[in-house]
Backbone as CSV, one residue per row, in Angstrom:
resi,resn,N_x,N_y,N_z,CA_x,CA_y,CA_z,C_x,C_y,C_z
1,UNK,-3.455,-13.354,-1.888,-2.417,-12.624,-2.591,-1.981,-13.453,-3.794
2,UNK,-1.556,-12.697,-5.005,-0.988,-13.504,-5.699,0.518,-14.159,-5.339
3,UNK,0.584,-15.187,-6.025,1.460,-16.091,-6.361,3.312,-15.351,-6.331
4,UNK,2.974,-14.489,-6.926,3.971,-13.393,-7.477,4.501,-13.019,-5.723
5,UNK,3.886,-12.625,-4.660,4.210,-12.498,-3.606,4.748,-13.597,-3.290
6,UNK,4.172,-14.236,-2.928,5.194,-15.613,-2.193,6.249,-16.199,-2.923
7,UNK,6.537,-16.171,-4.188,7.654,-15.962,-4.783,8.910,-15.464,-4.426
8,UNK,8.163,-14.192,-4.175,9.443,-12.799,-3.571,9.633,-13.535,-2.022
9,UNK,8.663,-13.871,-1.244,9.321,-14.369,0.365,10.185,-15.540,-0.171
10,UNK,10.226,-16.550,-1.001,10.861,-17.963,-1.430,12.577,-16.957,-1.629
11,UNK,12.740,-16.378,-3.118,13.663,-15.625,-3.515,14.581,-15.067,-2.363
12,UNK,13.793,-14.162,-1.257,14.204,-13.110,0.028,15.051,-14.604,0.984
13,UNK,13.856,-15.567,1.273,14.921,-16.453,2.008,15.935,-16.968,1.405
14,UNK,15.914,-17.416,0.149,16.701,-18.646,-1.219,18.011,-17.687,-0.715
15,UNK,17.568,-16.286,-1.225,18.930,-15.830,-1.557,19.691,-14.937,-0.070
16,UNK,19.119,-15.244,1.022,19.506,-14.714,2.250,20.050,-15.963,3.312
17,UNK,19.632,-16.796,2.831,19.537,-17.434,3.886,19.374,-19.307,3.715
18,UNK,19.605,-19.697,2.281,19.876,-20.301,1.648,18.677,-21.440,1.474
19,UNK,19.020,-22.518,0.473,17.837,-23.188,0.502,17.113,-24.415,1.472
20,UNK,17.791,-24.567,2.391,17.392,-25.557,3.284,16.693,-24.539,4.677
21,UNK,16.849,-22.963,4.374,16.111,-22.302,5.677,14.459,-22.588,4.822
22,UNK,14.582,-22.018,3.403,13.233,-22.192,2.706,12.561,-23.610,3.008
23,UNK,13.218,-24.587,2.819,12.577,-25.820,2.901,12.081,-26.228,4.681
24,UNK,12.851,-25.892,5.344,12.184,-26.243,6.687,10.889,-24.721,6.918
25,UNK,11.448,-23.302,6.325,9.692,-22.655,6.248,8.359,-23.286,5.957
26,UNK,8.826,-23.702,4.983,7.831,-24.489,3.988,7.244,-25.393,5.328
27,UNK,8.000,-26.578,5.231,7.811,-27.389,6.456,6.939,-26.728,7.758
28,UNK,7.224,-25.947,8.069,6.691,-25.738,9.596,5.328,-24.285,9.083
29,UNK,5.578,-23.923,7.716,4.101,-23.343,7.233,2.851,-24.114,6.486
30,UNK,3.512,-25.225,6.447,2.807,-26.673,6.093,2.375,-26.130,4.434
31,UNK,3.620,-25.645,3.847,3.321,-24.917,2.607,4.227,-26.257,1.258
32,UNK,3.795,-26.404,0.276,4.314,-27.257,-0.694,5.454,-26.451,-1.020
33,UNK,7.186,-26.828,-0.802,8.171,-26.365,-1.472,8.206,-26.200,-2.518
34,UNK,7.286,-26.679,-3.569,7.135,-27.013,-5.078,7.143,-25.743,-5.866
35,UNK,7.186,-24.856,-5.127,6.809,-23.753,-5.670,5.215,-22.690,-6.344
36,UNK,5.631,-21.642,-6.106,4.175,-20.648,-6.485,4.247,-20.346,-7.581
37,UNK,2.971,-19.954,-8.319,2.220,-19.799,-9.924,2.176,-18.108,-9.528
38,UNK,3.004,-17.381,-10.208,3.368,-16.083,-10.015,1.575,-15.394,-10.299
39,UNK,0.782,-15.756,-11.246,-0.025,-15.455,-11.651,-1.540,-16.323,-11.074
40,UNK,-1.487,-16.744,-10.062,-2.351,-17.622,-9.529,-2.652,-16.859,-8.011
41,UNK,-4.153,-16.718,-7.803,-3.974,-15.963,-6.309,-4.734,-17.126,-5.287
42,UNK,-3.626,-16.953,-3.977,-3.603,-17.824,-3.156,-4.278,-17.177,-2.010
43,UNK,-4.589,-18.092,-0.782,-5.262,-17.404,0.596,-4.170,-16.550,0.869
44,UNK,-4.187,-15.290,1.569,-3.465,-14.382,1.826,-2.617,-15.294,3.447
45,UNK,-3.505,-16.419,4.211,-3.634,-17.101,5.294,-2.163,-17.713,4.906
46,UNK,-1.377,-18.124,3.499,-0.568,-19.031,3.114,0.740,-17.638,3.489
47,UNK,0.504,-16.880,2.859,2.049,-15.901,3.252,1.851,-15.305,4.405
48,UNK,0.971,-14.796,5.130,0.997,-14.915,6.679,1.889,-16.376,7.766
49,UNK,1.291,-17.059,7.048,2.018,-18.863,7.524,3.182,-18.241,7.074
50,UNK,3.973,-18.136,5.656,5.015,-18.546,5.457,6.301,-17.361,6.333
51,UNK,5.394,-15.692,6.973,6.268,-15.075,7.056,6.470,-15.428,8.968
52,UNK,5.254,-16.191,9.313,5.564,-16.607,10.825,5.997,-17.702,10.739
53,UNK,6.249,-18.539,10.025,7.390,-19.890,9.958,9.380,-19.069,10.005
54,UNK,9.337,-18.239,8.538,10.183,-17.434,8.486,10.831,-16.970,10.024
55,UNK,9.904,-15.988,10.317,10.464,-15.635,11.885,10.768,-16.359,13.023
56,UNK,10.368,-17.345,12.746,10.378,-19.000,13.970,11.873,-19.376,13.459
57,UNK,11.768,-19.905,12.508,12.852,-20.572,11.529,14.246,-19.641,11.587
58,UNK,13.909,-18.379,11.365,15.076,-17.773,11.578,15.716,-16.828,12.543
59,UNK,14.290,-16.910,13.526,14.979,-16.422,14.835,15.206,-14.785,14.654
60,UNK,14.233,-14.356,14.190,14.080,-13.228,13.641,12.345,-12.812,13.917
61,UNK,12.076,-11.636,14.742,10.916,-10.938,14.881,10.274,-10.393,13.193
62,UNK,8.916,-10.912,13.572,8.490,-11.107,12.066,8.042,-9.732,11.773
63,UNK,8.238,-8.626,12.404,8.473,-7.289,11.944,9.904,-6.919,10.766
64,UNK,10.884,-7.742,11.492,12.277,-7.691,10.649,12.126,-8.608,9.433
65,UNK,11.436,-9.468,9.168,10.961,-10.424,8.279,10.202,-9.485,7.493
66,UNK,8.872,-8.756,7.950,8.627,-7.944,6.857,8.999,-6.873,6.318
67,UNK,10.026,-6.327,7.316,10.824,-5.279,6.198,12.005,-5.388,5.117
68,UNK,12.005,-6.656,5.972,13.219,-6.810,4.844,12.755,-7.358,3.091
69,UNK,11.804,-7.948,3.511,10.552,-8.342,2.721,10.424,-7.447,1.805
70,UNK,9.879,-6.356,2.447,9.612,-5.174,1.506,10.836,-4.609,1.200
71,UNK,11.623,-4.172,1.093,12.824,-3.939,0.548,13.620,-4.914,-0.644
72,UNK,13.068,-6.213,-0.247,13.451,-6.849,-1.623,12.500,-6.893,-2.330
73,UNK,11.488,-6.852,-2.075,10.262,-6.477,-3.470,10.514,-5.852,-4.296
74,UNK,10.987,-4.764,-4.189,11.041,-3.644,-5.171,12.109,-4.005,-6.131
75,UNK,13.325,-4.653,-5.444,14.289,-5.522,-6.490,13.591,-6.767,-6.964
76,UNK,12.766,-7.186,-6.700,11.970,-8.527,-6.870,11.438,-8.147,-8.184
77,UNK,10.460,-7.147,-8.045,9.357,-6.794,-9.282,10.177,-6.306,-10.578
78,UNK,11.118,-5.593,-10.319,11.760,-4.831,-11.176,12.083,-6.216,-12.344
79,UNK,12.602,-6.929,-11.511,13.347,-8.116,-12.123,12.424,-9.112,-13.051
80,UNK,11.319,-9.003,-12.350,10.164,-9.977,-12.755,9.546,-9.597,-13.647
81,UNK,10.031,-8.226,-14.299,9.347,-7.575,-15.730,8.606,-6.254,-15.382
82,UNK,8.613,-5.891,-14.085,7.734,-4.776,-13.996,8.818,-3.408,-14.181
83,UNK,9.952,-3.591,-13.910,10.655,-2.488,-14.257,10.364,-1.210,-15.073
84,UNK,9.162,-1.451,-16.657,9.265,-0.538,-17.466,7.834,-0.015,-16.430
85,UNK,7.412,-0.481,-15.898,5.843,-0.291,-14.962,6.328,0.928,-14.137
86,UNK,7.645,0.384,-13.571,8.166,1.278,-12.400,8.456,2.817,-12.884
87,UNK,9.383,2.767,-13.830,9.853,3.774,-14.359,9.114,4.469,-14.474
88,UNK,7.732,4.473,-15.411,6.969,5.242,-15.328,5.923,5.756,-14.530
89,UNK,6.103,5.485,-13.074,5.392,5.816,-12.296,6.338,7.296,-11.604
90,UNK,7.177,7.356,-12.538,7.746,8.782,-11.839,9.495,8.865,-11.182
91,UNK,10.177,9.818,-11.401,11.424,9.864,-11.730,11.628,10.116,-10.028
92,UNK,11.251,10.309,-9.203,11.392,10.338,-7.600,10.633,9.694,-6.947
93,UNK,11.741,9.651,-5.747,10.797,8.676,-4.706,9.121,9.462,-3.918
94,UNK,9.250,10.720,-4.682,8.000,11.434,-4.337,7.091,11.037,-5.244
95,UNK,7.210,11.421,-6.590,6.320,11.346,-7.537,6.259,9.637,-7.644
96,UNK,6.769,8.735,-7.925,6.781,7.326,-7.657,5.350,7.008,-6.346
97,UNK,5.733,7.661,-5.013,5.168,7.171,-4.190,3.603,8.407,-4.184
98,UNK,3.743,9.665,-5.173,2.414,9.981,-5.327,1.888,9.530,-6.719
99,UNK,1.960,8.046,-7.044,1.228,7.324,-8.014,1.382,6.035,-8.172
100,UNK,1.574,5.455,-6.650,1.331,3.719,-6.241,0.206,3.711,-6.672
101,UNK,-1.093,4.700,-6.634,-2.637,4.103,-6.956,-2.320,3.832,-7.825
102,UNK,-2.231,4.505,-9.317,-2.332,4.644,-10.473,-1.694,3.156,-10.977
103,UNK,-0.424,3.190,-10.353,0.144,1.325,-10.435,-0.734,0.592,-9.939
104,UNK,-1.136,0.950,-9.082,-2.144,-0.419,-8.799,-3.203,-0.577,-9.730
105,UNK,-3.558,0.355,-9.952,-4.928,0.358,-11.142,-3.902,-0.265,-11.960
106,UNK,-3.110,-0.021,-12.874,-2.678,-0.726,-13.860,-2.369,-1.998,-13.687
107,UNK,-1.937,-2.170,-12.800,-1.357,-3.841,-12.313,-3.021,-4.629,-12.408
108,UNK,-4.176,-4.213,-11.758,-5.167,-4.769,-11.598,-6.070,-5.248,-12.815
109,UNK,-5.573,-4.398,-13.599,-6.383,-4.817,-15.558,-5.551,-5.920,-15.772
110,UNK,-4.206,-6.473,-15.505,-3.482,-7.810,-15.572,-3.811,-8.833,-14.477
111,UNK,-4.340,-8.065,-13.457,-4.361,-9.227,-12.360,-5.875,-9.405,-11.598
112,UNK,-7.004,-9.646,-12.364,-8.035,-10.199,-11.067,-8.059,-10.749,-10.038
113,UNK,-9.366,-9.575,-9.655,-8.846,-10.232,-7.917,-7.811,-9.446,-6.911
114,UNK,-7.141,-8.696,-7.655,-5.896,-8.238,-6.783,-6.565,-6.719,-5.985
115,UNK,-6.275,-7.334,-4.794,-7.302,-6.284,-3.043,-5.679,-5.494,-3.007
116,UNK,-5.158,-4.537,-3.701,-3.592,-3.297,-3.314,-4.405,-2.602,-2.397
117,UNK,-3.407,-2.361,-1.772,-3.472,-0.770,-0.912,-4.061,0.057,-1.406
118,UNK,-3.935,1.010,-0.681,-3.825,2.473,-1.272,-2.679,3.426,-0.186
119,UNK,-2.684,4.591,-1.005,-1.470,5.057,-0.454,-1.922,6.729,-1.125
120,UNK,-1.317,7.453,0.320,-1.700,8.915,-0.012,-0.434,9.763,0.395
121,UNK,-0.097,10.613,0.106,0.977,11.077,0.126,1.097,12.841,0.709
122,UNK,1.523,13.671,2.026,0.664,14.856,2.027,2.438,15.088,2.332
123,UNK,3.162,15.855,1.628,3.982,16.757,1.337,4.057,18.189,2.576
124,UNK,5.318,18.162,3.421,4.575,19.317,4.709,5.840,20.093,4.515
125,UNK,5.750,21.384,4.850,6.289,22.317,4.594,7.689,22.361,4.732
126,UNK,8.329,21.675,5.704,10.170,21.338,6.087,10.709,20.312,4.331
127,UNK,9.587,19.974,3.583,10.537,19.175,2.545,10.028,17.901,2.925
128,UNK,9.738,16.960,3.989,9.008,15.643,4.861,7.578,15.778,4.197
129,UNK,7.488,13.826,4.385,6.419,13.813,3.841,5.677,13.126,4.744
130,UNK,4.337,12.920,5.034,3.538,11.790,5.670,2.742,11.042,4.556
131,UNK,2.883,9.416,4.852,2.469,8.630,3.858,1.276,7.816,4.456
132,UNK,-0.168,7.648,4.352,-0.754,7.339,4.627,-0.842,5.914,3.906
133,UNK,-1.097,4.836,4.539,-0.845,3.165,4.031,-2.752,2.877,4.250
134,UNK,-3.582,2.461,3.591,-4.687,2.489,3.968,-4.558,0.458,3.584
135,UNK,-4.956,-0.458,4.410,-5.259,-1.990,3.561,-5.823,-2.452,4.395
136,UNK,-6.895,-3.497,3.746,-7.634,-4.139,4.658,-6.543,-5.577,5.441
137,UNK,-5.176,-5.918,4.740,-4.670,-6.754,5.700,-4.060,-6.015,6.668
138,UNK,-4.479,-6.747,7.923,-3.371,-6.210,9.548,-1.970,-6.724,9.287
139,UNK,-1.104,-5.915,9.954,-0.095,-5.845,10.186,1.491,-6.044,9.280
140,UNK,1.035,-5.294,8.029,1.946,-5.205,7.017,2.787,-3.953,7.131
141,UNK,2.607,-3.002,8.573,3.017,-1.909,8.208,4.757,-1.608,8.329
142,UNK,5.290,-2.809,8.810,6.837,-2.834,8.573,7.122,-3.354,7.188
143,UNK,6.472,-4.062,6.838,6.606,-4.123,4.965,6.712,-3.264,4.409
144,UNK,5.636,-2.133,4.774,6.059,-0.659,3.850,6.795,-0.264,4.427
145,UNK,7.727,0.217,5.684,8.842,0.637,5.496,10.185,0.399,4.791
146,UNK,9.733,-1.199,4.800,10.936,-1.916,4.050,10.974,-1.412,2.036
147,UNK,9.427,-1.572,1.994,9.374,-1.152,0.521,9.575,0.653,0.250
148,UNK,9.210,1.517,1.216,9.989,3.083,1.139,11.508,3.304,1.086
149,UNK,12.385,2.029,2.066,13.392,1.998,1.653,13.695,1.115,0.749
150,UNK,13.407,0.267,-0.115,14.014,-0.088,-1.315,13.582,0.538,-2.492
151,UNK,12.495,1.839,-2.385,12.227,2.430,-2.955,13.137,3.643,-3.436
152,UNK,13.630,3.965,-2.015,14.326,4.881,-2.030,16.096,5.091,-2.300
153,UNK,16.327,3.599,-2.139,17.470,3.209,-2.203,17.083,3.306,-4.236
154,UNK,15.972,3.054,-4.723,16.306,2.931,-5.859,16.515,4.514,-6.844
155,UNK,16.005,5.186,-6.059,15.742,6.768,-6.866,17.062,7.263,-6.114
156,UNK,18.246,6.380,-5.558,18.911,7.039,-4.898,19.128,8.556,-3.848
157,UNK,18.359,8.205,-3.149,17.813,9.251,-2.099,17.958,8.656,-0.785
158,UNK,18.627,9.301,0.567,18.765,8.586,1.531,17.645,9.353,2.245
159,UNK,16.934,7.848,3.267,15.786,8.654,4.038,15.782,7.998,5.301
160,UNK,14.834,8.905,5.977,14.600,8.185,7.136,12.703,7.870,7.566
161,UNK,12.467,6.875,7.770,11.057,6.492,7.540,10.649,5.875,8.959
162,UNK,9.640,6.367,9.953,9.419,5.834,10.480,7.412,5.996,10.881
163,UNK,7.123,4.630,11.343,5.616,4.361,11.602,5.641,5.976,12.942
164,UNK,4.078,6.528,12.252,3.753,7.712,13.600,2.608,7.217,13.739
165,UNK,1.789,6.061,12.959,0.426,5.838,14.068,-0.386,4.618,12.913
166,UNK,-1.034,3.755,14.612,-1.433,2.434,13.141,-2.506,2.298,14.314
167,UNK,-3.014,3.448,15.323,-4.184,3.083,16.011,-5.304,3.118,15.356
168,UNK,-5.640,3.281,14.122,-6.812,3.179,13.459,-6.852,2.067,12.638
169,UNK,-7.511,1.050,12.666,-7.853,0.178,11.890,-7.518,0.032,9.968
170,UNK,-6.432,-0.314,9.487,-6.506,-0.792,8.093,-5.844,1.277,7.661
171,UNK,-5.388,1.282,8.748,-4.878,3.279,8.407,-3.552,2.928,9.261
172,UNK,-2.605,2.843,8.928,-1.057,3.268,9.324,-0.142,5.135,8.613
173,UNK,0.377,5.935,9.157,0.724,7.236,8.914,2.228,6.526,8.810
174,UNK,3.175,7.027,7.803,4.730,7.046,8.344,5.269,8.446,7.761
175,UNK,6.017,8.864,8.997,6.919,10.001,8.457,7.728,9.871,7.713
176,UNK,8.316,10.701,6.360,9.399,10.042,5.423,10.487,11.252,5.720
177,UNK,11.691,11.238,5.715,12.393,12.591,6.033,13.789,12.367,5.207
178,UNK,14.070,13.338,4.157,15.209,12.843,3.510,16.210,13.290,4.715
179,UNK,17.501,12.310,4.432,18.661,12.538,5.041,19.759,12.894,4.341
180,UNK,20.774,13.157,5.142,22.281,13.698,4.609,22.963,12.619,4.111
């Protein structure tokens, strides 16, 4: 993963949980505190380490580690310059989330090397959506809930998102359902 990721886990702890939880992560992910090259891509093996140090360290199931994860991403990137990226991927959390490919293609002419998701989006007749998460890394699929809700928190839309199936290999389904 790039650099730019482990950034956002440094930032998520720095600013949650202050800087001496980061420095003993570091420590027990046997990761250099020195900091990450936003633009440099690292073993994906290094933010796996850093998000099961995280959950050790903070006594926190590393499911809750990655959603919360993903939920500050989306404030992460915005911040980090991608904001005008975002915007134009669409004025709702629908149209936004039916053109993550299209971001990823664009992100990928800046970033070699970069293995994104993919993401499909099937719209069902009550107004609910099912979001298909397709990636070759295991077990990110509480990350995307975390990133549907900071997604959604950003198009101001309240929802409710939950995993309906991750028995297929590198294929996770989540139901999205706006709320009151």
């Amino acid at each position: 993963m790039y650099g730019l990721v482990n950034r956002a886990v440094e930032g998520l702890v720095r600013s949650r949980f202050g800087d001496d939880a980061w420095l003993t992560i570091c420590k027990r992910a046997k990761v250099d505190p020195g900091g990450f090259v936003a633009m440099d891509l690292y073993d994906d093996a290094i933010t796996y380490q850093l998000v099961g140090a995280a959950s050790e360290t903070l006594e926190l199931p590393a499911e809750t580690v990655l959603e919360a994860f993903g939920e500050y991403w989306t404030i992460y990137t915005i911040e980090e310059g991608y904001g005008d990226l975002v915007a134009m991927m669409g004025g709702s959390l629908n149209e936004f989330l039916d053109n993550l490919d299209a971001m990823h293609d664009r992100i990928g002419h800046a970033m070699p090397g970069l293995v994104p998701p993919s993401f499909k989006r099937d719209s069902l007749e009550d107004g609910s959506s099912v979001l298909h998460y397709y990636s070759e890394r295991e077990g990110l699929a509480p990350m995307v809930i975390g990133l549907v809700k900071g997604l959604a928190k950003r198009f101001e839309t309240s929802i409710e998102i939950e995993l309906l199936d991750a028995s297929v290999p590198g294929h996770c389904q989540f139901m999205i359902r706006e709320s009151a």
